[in-house]
FIDO-308533 format. One line per field, with one value per residue (C-alpha): x, y, z; residue in one letter; chain; residue number from 1. Coordinates in steps of 0.5 Angstrom, whole numbers. Layout:
REM FIDO-308533
X: [X_...]
Y: [Y_...]
Z: [Z_...]
resn: [A_...]
chain: [A_...]
resi: [NUM_...]
//
This chain:
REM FIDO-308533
X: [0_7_10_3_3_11_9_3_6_13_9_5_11_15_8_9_17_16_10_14_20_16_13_21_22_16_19_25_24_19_24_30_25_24_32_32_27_29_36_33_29_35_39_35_34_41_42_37_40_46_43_40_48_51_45_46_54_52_47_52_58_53_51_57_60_54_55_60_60_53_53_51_48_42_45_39_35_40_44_38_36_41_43_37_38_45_43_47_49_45_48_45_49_48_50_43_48_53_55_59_62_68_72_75_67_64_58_55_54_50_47_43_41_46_44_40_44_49_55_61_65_73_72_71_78_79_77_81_86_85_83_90_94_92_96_102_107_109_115_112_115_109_109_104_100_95_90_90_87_80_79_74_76_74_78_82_89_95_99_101_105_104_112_113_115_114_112_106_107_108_102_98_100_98_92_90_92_91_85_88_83_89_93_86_86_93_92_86_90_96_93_87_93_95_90_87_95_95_99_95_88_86_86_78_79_84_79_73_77_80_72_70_76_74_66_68_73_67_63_68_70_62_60_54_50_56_58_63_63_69_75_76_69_67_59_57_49_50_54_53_55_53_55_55_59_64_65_66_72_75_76_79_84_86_88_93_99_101_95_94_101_100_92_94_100_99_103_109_114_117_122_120_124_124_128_121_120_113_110_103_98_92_85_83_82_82_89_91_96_94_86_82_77_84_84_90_86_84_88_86_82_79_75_70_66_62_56_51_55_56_62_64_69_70_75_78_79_83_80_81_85_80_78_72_70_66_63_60_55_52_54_57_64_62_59_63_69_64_60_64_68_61_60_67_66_60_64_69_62_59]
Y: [0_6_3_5_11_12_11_15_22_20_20_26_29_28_30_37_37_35_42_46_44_46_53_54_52_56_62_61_60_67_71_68_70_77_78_75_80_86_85_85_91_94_93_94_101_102_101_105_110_109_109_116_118_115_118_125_126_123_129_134_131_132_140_142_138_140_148_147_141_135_129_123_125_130_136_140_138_140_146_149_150_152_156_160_163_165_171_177_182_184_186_186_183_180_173_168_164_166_164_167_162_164_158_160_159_154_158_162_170_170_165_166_160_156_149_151_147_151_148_149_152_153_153_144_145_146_139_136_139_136_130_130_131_126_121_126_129_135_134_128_129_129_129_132_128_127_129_136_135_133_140_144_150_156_154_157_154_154_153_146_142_136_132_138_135_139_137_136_143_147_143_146_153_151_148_155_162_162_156_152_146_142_143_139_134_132_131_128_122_122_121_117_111_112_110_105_102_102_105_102_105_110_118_116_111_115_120_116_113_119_123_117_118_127_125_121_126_131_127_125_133_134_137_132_135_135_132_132_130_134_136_142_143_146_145_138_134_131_136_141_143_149_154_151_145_149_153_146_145_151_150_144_147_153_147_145_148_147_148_154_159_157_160_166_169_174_172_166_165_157_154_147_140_140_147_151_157_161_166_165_172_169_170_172_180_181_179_183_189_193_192_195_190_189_187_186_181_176_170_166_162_161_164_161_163_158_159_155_157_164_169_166_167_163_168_167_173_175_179_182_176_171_167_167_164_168_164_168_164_166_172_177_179_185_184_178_182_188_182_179_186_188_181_183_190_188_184_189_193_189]
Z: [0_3_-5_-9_-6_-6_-14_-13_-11_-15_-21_-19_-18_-24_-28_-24_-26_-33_-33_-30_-36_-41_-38_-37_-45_-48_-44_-46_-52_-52_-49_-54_-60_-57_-56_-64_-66_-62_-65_-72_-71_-69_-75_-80_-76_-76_-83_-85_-80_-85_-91_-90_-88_-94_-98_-94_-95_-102_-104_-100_-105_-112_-109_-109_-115_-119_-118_-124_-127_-129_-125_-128_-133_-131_-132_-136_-130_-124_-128_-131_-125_-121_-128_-127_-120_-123_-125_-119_-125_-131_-138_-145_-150_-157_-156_-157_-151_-146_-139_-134_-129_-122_-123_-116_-112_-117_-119_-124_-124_-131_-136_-143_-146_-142_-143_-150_-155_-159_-166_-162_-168_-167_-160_-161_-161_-153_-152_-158_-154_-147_-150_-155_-148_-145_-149_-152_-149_-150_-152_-157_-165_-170_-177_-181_-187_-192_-187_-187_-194_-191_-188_-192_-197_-191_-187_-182_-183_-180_-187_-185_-191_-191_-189_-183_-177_-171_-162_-160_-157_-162_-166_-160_-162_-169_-167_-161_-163_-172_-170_-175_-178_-181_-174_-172_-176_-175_-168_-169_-174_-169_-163_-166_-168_-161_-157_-163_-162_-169_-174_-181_-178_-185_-183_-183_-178_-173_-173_-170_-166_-163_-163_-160_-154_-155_-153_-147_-144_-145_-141_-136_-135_-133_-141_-141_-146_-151_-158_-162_-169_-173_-170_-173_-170_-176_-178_-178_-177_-169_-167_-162_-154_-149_-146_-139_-143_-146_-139_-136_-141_-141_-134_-136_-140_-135_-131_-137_-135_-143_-146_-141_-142_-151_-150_-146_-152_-156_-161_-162_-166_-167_-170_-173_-172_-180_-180_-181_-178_-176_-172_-170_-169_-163_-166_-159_-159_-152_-151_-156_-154_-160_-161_-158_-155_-151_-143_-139_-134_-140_-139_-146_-149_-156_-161_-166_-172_-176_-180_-175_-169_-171_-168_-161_-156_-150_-145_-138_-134_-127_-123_-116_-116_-118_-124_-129_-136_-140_-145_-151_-156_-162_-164_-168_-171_-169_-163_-159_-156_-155_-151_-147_-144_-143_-138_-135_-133_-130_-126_-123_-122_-118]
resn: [X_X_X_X_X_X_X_X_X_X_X_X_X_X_X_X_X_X_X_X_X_X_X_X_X_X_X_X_X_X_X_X_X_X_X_X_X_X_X_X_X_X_X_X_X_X_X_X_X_X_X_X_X_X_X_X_X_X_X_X_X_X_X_X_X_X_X_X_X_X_X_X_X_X_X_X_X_X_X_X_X_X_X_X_X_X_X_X_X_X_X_X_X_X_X_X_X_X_X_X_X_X_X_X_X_X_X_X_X_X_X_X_X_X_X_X_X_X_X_X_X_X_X_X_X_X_X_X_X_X_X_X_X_X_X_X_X_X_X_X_X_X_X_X_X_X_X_X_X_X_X_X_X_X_X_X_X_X_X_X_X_X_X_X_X_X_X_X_X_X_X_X_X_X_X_X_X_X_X_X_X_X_X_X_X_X_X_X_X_X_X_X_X_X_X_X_X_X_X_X_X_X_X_X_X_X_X_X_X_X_X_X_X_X_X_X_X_X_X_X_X_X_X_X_X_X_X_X_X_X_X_X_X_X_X_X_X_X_X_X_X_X_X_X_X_X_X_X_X_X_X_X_X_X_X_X_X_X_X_X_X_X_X_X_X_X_X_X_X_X_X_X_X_X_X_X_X_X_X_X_X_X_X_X_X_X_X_X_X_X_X_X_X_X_X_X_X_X_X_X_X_X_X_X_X_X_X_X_X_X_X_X_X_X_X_X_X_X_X_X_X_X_X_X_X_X_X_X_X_X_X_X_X_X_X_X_X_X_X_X_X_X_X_X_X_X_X_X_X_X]
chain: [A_A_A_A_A_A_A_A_A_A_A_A_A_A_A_A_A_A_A_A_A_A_A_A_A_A_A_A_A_A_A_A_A_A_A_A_A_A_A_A_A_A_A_A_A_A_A_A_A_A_A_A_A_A_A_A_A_A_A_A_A_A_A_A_A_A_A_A_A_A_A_A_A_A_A_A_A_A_A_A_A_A_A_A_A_A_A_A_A_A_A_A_A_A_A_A_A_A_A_A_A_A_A_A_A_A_A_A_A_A_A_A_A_A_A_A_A_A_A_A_A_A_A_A_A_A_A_A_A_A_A_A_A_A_A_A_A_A_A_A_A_A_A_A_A_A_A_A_A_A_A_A_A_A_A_A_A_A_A_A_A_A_A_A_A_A_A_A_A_A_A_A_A_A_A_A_A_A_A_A_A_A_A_A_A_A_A_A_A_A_A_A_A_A_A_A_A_A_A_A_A_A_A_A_A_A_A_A_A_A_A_A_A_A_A_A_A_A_A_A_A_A_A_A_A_A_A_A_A_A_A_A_A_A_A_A_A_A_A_A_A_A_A_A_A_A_A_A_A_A_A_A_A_A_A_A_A_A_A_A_A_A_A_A_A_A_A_A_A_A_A_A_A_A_A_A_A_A_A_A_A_A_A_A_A_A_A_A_A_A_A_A_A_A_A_A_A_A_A_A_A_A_A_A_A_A_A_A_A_A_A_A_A_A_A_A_A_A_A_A_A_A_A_A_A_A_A_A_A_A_A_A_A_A_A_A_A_A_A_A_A_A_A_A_A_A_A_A_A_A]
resi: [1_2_3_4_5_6_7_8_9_10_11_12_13_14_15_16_17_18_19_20_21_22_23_24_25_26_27_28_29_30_31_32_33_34_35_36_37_38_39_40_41_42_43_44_45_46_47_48_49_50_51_52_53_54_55_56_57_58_59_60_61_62_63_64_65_66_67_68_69_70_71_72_73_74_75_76_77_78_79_80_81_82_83_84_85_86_87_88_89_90_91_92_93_94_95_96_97_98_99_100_101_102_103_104_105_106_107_108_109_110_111_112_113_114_115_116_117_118_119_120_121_122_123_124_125_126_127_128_129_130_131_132_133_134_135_136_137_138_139_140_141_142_143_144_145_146_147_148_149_150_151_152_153_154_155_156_157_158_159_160_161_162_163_164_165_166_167_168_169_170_171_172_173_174_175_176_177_178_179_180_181_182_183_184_185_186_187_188_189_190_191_192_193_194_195_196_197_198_199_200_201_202_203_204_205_206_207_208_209_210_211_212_213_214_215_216_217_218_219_220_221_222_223_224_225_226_227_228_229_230_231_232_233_234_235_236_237_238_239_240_241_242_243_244_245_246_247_248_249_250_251_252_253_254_255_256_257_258_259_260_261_262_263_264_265_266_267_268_269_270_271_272_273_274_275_276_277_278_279_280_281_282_283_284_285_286_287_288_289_290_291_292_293_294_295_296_297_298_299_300_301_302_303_304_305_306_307_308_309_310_311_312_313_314_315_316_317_318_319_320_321_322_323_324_325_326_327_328_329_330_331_332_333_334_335_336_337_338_339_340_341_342_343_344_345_346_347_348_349_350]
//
């Protein structure tokens, strides 16, 4: 009777044990889901928390990138609005494009038209000039071929023969100060060959590999709305730039110690590795002691004239110890100089 009893209360006794086991292991296991969801609560909100930092900094990154030059692509929405809040001086001038920018603050003190596609004329050659940079030497022979023939009868010329063999620094000067078509398109079969990797390329097949290259380091410097056909920049279906975009380029080139210090003479005399010897005048007026459209603060940098472009000047100016690019488009011969003192006498005023 004791042992059925013993055997009564231990079963009862293991029932309440095994019980007492599973309540412990249900809130166990509830306490242990609540950790496991409170853990992951907590990690979707911090990485959420670092996704809007990363989206912050990034923002802050493309705001100040974005004064001066396109990200990604959507520069005629970003620019132009910013462009259109540009405006802090006010001039009237004959150019159907123009844009004032300060190099120093990234920011843009007058526009007109400035994201409004425009042909590039002979200012083109600024990016041919980069782009060429960036696979030669200064230094580097060039000798001049069969391409200066492809240039249209009106021309600018540098008066390059075919046989003369100069550097690529006195190409530039040919290519910049008289704006020579023929210096254009040496640089574009040149350096086509070069980055093809392939001497037996045709002038026509350097020239779309070298326009190719041109095209992309436009976009790479921020001009977006850009494309470039010819290297001359001489008037041709699909080609076209803006203001802005030039102004984007320009920069570029002031950064170029070479490209720079050719732009900003007057006048230059060279003596060509084939016993040639030159002396080129700068197309650009504003640099010219003797004109009267001359300014002592202009640095450079290229003209252009173009019967779809109009007469244009892209210009570069220290004042009060900063520097600003002026682009003017669209004008005429008689009007572009006038046009762009105008912009820069409004800046010393203002």
């Amino acid at each position: 009777m004791e042992s059925q009893n013993n055997n009564r209360y231990d079963q009862k006794r293991k029932g309440r044990i095994t019980r007492k086991r599973r309540w412990i292991d249900y809130w166990a296991a509830c306490a242990t889901l609540c950790f496991l969801l409170a853990v992951t609560v907590f990690g979707v909100a911090s990485l959420q928390r670092s996704d809007e930092k990363t989206t912050f900094a990034a923002k802050e990154s493309m705001e100040s990138t974005e004064d001066f030059a396109g990200q990604d692509g959507r520069q005629s929405e970003t620019v132009s609005a910013k462009l259109d809040r540009a405006n802090t001086i006010s001039v009237d001038i004959t150019a159907k494009s123009a844009i004032v920018l300060n190099t120093d603050t990234n920011t843009a003190l007058y526009q007109k038209n400035g994201t409004e596609k425009i042909a590039p004329a002979s200012t083109a050659k600024m990016i041919v000039a980069l782009t060429a940079l960036d696979y030669l030497s200064p230094d580097d022979e060039v000798t001049v071929g069969a391409e200066i023939k492809m240039i249209h009868d009106d021309s600018s010329r540098a008066w390059l023969t075919e046989g003369d063999t100069l550097t690529v620094r006195q190409l530039l000067i040919a290519l910049m100060l008289p704006s020579g078509n023929d210096a254009a398109y040496t640089f574009a079969v040149h350096t086509g060959k070069i980055i093809a990797g392939d001497n037996s390329l045709s002038n026509k097949q350097s020239i779309e590999v070298f326009m190719e290259q041109v095209n992309e380091k436009a976009r790479a410097l921020g001009a977006e709305n850009s494309n470039f056909v010819v290297p001359d920049g001489y008037d041709a279906e699909g080609q076209y730039t803006t203001a802005y975009d030039l102004a984007v380029i320009a920069k570029a080139c002031l950064d170029n110690s070479t490209i720079s210090e050719v732009v900003s003479s007057n006048t230059s005399y060279e003596k060509w590795l084939n016993g040639r010897e030159v002396t080129y005048k700068n197309t650009n007026e504003l640099i010219n002691p003797k004109s009267q459209y001359y300014r002592p603060e202009v640095i450079g940098l290229k003209t252009g004239t173009s019967s779809l472009g109009g007469a244009c000047v892209v210009s570069a100016a220290v004042i009060d110890g900063e520097t600003y690019i002026c682009v003017v488009m669209g004008s005429t011969k008689d009007s572009r100089f006038p046009d762009c003192i105008k912009l820069l006498d409004k800046i010393k005023t203002r």
